[in-house]
Structures are given as structure tokens and as C-alpha cells.
N, C-alpha and C positions, 0 to 999 in steps of 0.2 A: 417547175415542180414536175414529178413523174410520179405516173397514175398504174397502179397494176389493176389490170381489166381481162376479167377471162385468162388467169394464164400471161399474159403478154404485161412487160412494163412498157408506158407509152408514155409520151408528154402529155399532160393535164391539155392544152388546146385541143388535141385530136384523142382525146375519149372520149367517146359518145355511144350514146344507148339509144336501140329503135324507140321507135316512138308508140309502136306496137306492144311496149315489156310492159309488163305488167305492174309493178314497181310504178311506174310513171301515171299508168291510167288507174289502177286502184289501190296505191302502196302495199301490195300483195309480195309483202318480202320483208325481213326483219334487218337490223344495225345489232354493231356492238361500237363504244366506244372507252377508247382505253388512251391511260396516261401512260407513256413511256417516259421513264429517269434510264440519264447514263446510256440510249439505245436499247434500254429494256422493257418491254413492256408490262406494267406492275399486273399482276396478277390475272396471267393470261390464261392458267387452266380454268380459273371460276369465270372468266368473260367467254372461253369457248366453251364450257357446261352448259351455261345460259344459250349461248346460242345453237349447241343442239337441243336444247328444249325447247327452243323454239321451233327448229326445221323440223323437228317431229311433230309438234303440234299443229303447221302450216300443212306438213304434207311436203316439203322441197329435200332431195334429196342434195348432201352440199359437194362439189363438183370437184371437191379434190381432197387431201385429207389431211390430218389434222398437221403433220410433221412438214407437208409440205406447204402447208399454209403459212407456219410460223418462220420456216426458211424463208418466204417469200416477202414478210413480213419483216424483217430483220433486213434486206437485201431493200428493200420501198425507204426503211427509216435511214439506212446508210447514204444510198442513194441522195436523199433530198438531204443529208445532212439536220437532220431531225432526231439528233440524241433526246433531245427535251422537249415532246409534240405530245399531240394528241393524235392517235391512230384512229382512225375510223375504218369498222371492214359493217360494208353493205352488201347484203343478200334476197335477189328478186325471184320469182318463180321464172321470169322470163318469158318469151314472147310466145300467145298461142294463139286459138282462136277470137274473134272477136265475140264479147258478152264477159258476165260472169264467170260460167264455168272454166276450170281449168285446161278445159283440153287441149290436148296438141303442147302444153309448156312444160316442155321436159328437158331443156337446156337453162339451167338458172344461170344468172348474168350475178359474176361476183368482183368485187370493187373493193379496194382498198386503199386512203389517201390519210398522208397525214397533214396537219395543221398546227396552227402557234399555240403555245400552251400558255396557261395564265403564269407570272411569275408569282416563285414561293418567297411571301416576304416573311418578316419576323413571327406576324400576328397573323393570323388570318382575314380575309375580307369580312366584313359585315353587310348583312342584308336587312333591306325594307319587305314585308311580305303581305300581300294583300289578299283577303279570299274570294275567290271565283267563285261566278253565278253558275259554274261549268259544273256536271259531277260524274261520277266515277261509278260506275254500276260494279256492284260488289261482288255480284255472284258470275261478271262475263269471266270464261274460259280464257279469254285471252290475256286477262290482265298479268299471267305471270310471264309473257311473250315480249322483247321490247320490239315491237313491232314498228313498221314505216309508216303507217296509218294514226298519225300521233295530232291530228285536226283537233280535238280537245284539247290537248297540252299547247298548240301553235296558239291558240284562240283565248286561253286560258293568260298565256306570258304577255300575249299583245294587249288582254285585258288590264294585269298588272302594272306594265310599263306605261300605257297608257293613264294610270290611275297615279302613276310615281312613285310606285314601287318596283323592287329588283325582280322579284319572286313571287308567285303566285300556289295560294293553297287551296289543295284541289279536297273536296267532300264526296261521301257518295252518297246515297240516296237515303241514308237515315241520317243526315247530316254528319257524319262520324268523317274525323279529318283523317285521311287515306296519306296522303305525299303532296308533294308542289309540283309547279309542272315539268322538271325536269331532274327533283330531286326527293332522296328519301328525308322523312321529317322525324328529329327526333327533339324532347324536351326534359328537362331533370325538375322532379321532386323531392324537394330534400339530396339524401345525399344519391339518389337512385335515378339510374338512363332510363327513359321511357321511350317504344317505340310504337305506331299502330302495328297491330299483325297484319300477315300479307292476306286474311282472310277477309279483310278490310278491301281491299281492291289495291292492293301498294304492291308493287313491282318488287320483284326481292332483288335489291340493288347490291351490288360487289361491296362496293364501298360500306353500305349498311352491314354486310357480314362481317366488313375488317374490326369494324367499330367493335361490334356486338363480342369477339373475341379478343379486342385489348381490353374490355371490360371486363370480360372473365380474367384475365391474365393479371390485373391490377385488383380486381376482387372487389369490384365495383360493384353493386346490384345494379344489373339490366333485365329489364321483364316490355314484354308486349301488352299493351295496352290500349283498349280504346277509349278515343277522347271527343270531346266534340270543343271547339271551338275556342269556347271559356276558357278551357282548360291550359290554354297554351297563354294565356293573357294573366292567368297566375301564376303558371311555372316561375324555379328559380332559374331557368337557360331554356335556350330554344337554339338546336342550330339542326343544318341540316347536313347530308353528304351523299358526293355526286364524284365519279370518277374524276372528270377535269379540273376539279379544284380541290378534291379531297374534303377536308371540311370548314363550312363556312359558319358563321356564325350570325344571329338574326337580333335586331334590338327592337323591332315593333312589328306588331299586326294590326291592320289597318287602321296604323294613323297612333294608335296604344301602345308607350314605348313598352317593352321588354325587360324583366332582369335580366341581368349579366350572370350566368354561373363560372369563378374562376375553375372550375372542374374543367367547365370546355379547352380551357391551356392546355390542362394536365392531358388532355384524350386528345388534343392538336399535337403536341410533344412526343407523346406516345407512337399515332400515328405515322409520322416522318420517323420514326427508329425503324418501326417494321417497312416502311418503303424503305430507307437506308440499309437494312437489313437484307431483304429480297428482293434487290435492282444492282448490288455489287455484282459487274460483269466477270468477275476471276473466278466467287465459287456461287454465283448463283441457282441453284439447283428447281428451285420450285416453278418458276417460268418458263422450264424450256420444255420441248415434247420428249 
């Protein structure tokens, strides 16, 4: 595999990052991760919006720009032969002085690899999802940043997995259910998509936007909502969505199976037209710079 590092593609064995970057010793540097259909990366202007909202919220200025990013990006997926991956681009503040303060990191160290993508079968996967003793501070600054600093979410899934479930749901501090640890959480009442707002502490996920507009486009009621816990143990559907998988589907929380809403078909169905739609490499026009 070949690894683009600063600029340079390299073989995946000889990338490496000082041990000094910042990234390594405080995850002081933010991610995007994206599906690529067909060599194309599905909806790469909202995963690089997000990610200057982040670099401005960090303070990193990003070390090259947007047009020659996605050239680079394009040329990484060719390369490894990775038509149907998952693209990951990582951005650190890079190496300065030693402590806290930033000083002296004014060269950020930027990485982009791609990886195997889950296969798209008929149905979508189903998940087990368990809720974490973890929680989510509602009011931090950071929560709309997908930051490297992701110690709750790591601690969060190993909680889950250990407990045998797939998925972990994350609360914040008035119990109010926020997201999972690595995905947006949505449930249906009746015939209506519920999601928490991102005032909640929930990351505003790509995926969560695509949703949120084939519900409009199908004439769905989707509305933001806060819930606490209960609340998803009565829903009629519970699924969630996450770049890499698009969207999964949930049958229990901890341990209490789940209804099934067939609605989640119809917005899985749905979904795969608009990737089919904006991943055709002849007149793709929305993904490119």
C-alpha cells in the first residue's frame, strides 16, 4: 500500500511521523473519513467543510489546498487500487515545543491512506448497542470538530464490545442520548425520522446530513429531538449512520430487543440512488473541486 505523507507518496512501511508531532503525544490534529464508490469519494465537499471547521477551530492552518488535495486523493485511491475503500486524510498540528502550548508547530504533518471497505449487501448490517457509563459534555466547543483526541469514543466501543454489543451509546450529562461512539443515532416514531440536535453534543455527521435530505426529498417528517434513553426502547426503528457503512440498522439496546421499522428499507434504498447518483465517474459533478 502507498501512503501520501506531506506531499510525498510513500510505501505504507516507511511513513512515519516524529515522535515529537503533536498528533502522537496530545491528538492535537483532527480526521476525516470518507467512502469512496467507483474511485470516488462520496461527498467530499461536506467531509472538507467539516474539516475546515475544524482547522479553524484548532488554530492549524492546512498545508496545501483544497484542489490539490483531492488531485492527490484521486492519484492515493488509483495507486492502491482502492476504487471501493475507505479514505482516511489525517491532520496534526505537527511538531513543536515540548508541553502544551503550541509554539514553534507551524509545519502540520498531513496523511492520507486508504483501507478495505465494508461490503454493500442487500440489507443492511444490524447492530447490538449498549449504553456507556461514558458521557459527552454538551456545551464542550469541540464537539462539532471530528477531532484525534477520540479517548471517550475508544473506551466507550471497548466498553460495548466487551459487554457484546457492536455499538455503544453515548449520553451527555443530563442523560439526553447525544450519538454512539462512532456514529450519528437516529430513531422513528410513528411515521416520523427523529434525530438528537447537535446542541446535544452529536457531531454533525455527513452521513446524518444525506439522511436528513432524502427525508425531505421523500416527504418524510424528520425533526431534531431530544431523548433520553427510554425513548429509543419504544421507538418503531432505531438505526444509525456513519460514513463507512452508510446506514446500519439496530435491533436492541442493552440486552431489549428493538422494533424493526420497514421505513429503514425505504431510506437504505434511497440512500444507495443518491451514492449511485453522485459517485457516476463520467458526469460526476458534486465531488470534485
Amino acid at each position: 500500500m502507498v501512503v501520501f505523507l506531506n506531499g510525498k507518496f510513500v510505501p505504507e512501511a516507511d511513513a512515519t511521523v516524529p515522535i515529537t508531532d503533536r498528533g502522537f503525544l496530545y491528538g492535537d490534529g483532527l480526521f476525516e473519513t470518507l467512502r469512496v464508490y467507483r474511485g470516488v469519494p462520496f461527498r467530499w465537499a461536506s467531509h472538507l467543510r467539516r474539516l475546515h471547521h475544524g482547522l479553524k477551530a484548532l488554530g492549524i492552518v492546512c498545508p496545501t489546498n483544497d484542489a490539490m488535495l483531492r488531485v492527490a486523493a484521486g492519484e492515493l485511491i488509483e495507486n492502491n487500487q482502492a476504487a471501493d475503500s475507505i479514505l482516511r486524510i489525517q491532520m496534526t498540528r505537527g511538531s513543536g515545543q515540548r508541553g502544551y502550548a503550541s509554539t514553534g508547530a507551524d509545519k502540520p504533518t498531513l496523511v492520507m491512506t486508504t483501507h478495505s471497505a465494508p461490503a454493500i449487501a442487500s440489507r443492511p448490517p444490524v447492530w447490538t448497542l449498549a449504553t456507556s457509563r461514558f458521557r459527552i459534555e454538551s456545551d464542550n466547543p469541540l464537539n462539532g470538530v471530528k477531532s484525534s483526541n477520540k479517548l471517550i469514543n475508544v473506551l466507550a466501543k471497548d466498553e460495548a464490545v466487551q459487554a457484546g454489543a457492536d455499538e455503544a451509546i453515548l449520553l451527555n450529562e443530563r442523560d439526553e442520548v447525544v450519538e454512539t461512539s462512532s456514529a450519528n443515532l437516529f430513531w422513528i416514531q410513528g411515521d416520523t425520522v427523529q434525530s438528537p440536535p447537535l446542541a446535544s453534543g452529536a457531531l454533525p455527521g455527513v452521513t446524518r446530513e444525506v439522511v436528513m435530505e432524502i427525508c425531505d426529498a421523500l416527504k418524510v417528517p424528520c425533526h431534531e429531538y431530544t431523548c433520553e434513553p427510554a425513548t429509543l426502547r419504544t421507538a418503531s426503528g432505531v438505526f444509525l449512520t456513519l460514513s463507512s457503512w452508510g446506514i446500519v440498522e439496530a435491533d436492541s439496546v442493552d440486552g431489549m430487543p428493538l422494533l424493526r421499522s420497514p421505513l429503514i428499507q425505504r431510506l437504505v434504498a434511497a440512500y444507495r440512488e443518491v451514492v449511485e447518483r453522485e459517485t457516476r465517474p463520467a458526469d460526476n459533478r458534486a465531488n470534485r473541486p
